[in-house]
N, C-alpha and C positions, 0 to 999 in steps of 0.2 A: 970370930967366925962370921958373924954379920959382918961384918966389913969388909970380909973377904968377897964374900958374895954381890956385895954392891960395888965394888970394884969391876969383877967378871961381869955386870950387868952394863958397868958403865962401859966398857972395853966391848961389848960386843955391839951397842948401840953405835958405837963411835965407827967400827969398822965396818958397817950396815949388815951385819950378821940376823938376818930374817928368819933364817932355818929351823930356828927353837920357837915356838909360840907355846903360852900357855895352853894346856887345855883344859876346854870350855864343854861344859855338859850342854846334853843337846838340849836340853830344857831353855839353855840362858839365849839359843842362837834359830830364833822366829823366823831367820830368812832363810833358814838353808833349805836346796832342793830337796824332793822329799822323793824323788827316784831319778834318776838317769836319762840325761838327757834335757831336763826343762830347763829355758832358759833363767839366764841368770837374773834378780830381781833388777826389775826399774828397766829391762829388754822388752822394746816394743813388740807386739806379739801380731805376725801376718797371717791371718787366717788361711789355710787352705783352698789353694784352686777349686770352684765348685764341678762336678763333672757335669759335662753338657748331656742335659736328660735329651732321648731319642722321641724324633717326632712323633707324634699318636696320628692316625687316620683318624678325619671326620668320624664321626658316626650319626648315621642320619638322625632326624630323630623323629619317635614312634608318635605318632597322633595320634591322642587319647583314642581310646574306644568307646561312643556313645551308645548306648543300649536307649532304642527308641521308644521315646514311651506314648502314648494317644495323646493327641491333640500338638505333635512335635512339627511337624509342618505346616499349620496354621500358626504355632507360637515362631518358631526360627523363620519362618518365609519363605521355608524350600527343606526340601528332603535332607537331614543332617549331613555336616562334613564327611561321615566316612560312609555315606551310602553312595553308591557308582551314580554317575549320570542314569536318570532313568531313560532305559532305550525305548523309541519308536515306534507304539504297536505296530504291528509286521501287515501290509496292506494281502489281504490273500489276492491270490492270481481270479482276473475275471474270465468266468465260467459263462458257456454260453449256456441261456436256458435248454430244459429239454425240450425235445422235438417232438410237439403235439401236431394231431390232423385240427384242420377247421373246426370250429363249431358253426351250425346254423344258427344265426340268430333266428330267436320267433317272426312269423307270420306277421309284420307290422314292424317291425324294429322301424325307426324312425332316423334320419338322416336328414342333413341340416336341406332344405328348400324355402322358395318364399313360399310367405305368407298365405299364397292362395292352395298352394299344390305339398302335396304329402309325400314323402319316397318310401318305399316299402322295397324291404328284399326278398323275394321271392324265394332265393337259393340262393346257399354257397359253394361253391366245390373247390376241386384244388387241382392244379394243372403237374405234369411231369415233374418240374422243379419242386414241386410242394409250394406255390405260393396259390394264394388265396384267390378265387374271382367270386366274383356277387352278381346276381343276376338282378336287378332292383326295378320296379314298378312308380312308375309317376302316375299322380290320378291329382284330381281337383280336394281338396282340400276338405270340404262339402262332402265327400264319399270315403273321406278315410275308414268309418266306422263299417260303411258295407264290404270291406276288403280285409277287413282287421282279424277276422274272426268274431262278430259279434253279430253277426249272421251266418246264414244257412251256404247259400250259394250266390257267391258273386261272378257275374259274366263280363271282360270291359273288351271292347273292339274297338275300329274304325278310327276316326282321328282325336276318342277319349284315351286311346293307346298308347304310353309312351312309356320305353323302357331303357333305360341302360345298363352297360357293363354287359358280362358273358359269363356263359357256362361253362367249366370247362374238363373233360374225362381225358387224361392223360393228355396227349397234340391234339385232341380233337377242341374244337370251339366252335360254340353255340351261341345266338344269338338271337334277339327278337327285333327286327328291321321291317315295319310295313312298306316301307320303299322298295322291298324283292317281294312280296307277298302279304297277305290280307289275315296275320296272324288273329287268334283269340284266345284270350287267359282264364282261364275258369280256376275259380278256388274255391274248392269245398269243405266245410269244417263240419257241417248234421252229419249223422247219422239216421238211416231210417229210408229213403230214396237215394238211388241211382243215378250218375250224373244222367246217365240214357234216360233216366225219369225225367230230374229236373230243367235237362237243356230242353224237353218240349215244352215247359210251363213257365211262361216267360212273368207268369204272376207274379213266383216266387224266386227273381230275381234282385237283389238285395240294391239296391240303389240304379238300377236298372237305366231309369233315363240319364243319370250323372253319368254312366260308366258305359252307352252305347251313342250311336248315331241315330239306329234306327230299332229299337229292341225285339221289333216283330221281325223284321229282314235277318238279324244276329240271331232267332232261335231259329229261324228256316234253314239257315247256314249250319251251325254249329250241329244239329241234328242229324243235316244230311254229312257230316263230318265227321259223328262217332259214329252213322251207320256203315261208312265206309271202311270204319275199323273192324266191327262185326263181320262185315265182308268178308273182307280178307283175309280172316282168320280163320275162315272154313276150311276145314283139312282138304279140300278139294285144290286148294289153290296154293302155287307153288311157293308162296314166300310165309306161307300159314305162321311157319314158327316165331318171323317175329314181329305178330300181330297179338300172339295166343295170353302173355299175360298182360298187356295193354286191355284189352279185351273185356278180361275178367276182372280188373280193378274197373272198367268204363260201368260193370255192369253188376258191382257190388255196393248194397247200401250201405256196408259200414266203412267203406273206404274215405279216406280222406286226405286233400293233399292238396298239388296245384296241376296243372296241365294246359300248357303251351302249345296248342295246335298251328301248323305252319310255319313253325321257327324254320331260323336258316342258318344252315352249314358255315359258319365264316372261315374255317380253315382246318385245315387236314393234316394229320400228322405225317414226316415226310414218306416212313414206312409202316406198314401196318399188315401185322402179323408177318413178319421176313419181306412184304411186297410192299415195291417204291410206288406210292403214289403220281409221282414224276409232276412235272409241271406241265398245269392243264388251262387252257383257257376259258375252260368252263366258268359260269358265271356263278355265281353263289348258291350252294347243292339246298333243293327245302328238305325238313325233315316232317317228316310227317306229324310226330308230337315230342314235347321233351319235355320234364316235371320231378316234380319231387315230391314224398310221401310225405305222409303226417302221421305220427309226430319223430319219426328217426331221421327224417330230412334226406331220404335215399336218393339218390339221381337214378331215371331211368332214360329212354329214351328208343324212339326207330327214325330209320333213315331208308328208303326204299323207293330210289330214284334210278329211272331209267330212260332212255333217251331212245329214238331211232334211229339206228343206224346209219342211213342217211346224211343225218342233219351231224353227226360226229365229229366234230375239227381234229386233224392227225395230232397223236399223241392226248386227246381228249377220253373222257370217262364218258361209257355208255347204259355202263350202270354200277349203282354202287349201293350194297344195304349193308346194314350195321345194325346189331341190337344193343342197348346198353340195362344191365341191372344191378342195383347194388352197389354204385360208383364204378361198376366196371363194364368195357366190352366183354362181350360174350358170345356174339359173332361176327362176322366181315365177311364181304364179297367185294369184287370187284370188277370189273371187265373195261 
């Protein structure tokens, strides 16, 4: 029987009969696949195409958040990374100041002169436009105190007189020129006498020879100059009204102030009250007196010039008054 067998084994070998193999428990056979499909052992192994991953967008990136703490702009050198440029304070729009009237400076204000000579502003007022004029007092340097208010009553005339600038009530302009007339300044700060007292008492003129020529000839004048105002003020006489409170300040002892007798008219406003003045070849109009109160600094003033007819140049003034009180006119005539 075995021999038979080993015959049949040897015949099939011979004829290369493969078809029969032993079989072998899977235990004995380490290499077999162990599912479907894997390659066979000692088959190099290709790894798989990788897929092409999809581009990503940037994405910015967040800078930190610094939570500022005291003393971080001295320590870093400048306002942290995430705080904005700091803006510009904001310049505000320029504003014109508000629109105030004049003041008068005091009785004495002081303005630059030499050394010998004092300037004092008498008044200020303020013309149409609203701009400022000053009516100012030159004296010798020597008499500033008798002018100042640190006396009673100061009288200056003659060629101790010297004034600049002008007065000025809306177009009209005032001024103190002894080259049209033989002006005098009286400023009174007592109370207690009358200028009508003190222009006769040439005693109690406050620096008197500083501030005249001739101080006996200046109270002869000046006297017969507020008598002329009394005058006129008599309700008998046609222009009485605007004598009447000139008058009564001339001849009150608690008044006080300045007054300008014989100033002159420098210019005229072109109309006045609806009527043109016109262009006149008249010479420079006097006003009888013009001044200012103490202590509200009021402008007053009269003008009460008349001519003869006769002597009239065509298109010329034959007569012309005006009262001013309170910075303002208050009456006009003209002819």
């Amino acid at each position: 029987m075995k021999r038979s067998l080993a015959l049949l084994l040897l015949v099939c070998v011979l004829t290369g009969c493969v078809g029969v193999t032993a079989e072998r428990s899977a235990t004995e056979d380490d290499t077999s696949p162990t599912e479907e499909g894997s390659p066979a052992p000692g088959t190099p192994v290709t790894p798989p195409a990788a897929e092409e991953a999809p581009v990503a967008e940037p994405v910015p990136a967040t800078p930190p958040v610094i939570v500022p703490q005291p003393g971080d702009d001295a320590r870093l050198g400048g306002p942290p990374a995430t705080r904005g440029p700091t803006p510009a304070n904001p310049v505000p729009p320029a504003t014109a100041p508000p629109a105030t009237g004049p003041v008068r400076p005091d009785l004495g204000a002081q303005l630059p002169a030499a050394p010998s000579l004092a300037n004092i502003v008498l008044g200020q007022t303020t013309d149409e436009l609203g701009s400022a004029h000053r009516l100012v007092l030159t004296v010798p340097a020597a008499a500033r105190d008798a002018v100042e208010g640190r006396s009673d009553f100061a009288v200056i005339s003659g060629t101790r007189l010297a004034a600049a600038g002008d007065a000025a009530v809306g177009g009209w302009r005032f001024v103190v020129d002894s080259a049209d007339s033989a002006p005098i300044v009286v400023v009174k700060t007592a109370v207690g006498q009358s200028v009508r007292q003190l222009a006769a008492e040439p005693g109690r003129y406050s620096g008197a020879a500083l501030l005249n020529d001739d101080v006996a000839a200046t109270s002869l004048r000046l006297v017969a100059l507020v008598d002329a105002v009394f005058a006129a003020a008599q309700p008998q006489q046609p222009h009485a009204a605007l004598y009447t409170r000139l008058a009564a300040d001339l001849a009150d002892p608690a008044w006080t102030g300045t007054v300008v007798f014989e100033a002159t008219v420098a210019r005229l406003p072109a109309t006045v009250n609806g009527h043109s003045t016109g262009q006149t070849p008249d010479p420079r109009i006097p006003a009888v007196a013009l001044g200012f109160t103490a202590p509200s600094g009021e402008y007053f003033g009269v003008v009460d010039y008349t001519r003869d007819p006769g002597s009239v140049p065509p298109g010329g003034i034959q007569y012309l008054n005006a009262l001013f009180a309170d910075n303002a006119l208050t009456a006009f005539g003209m002819g």
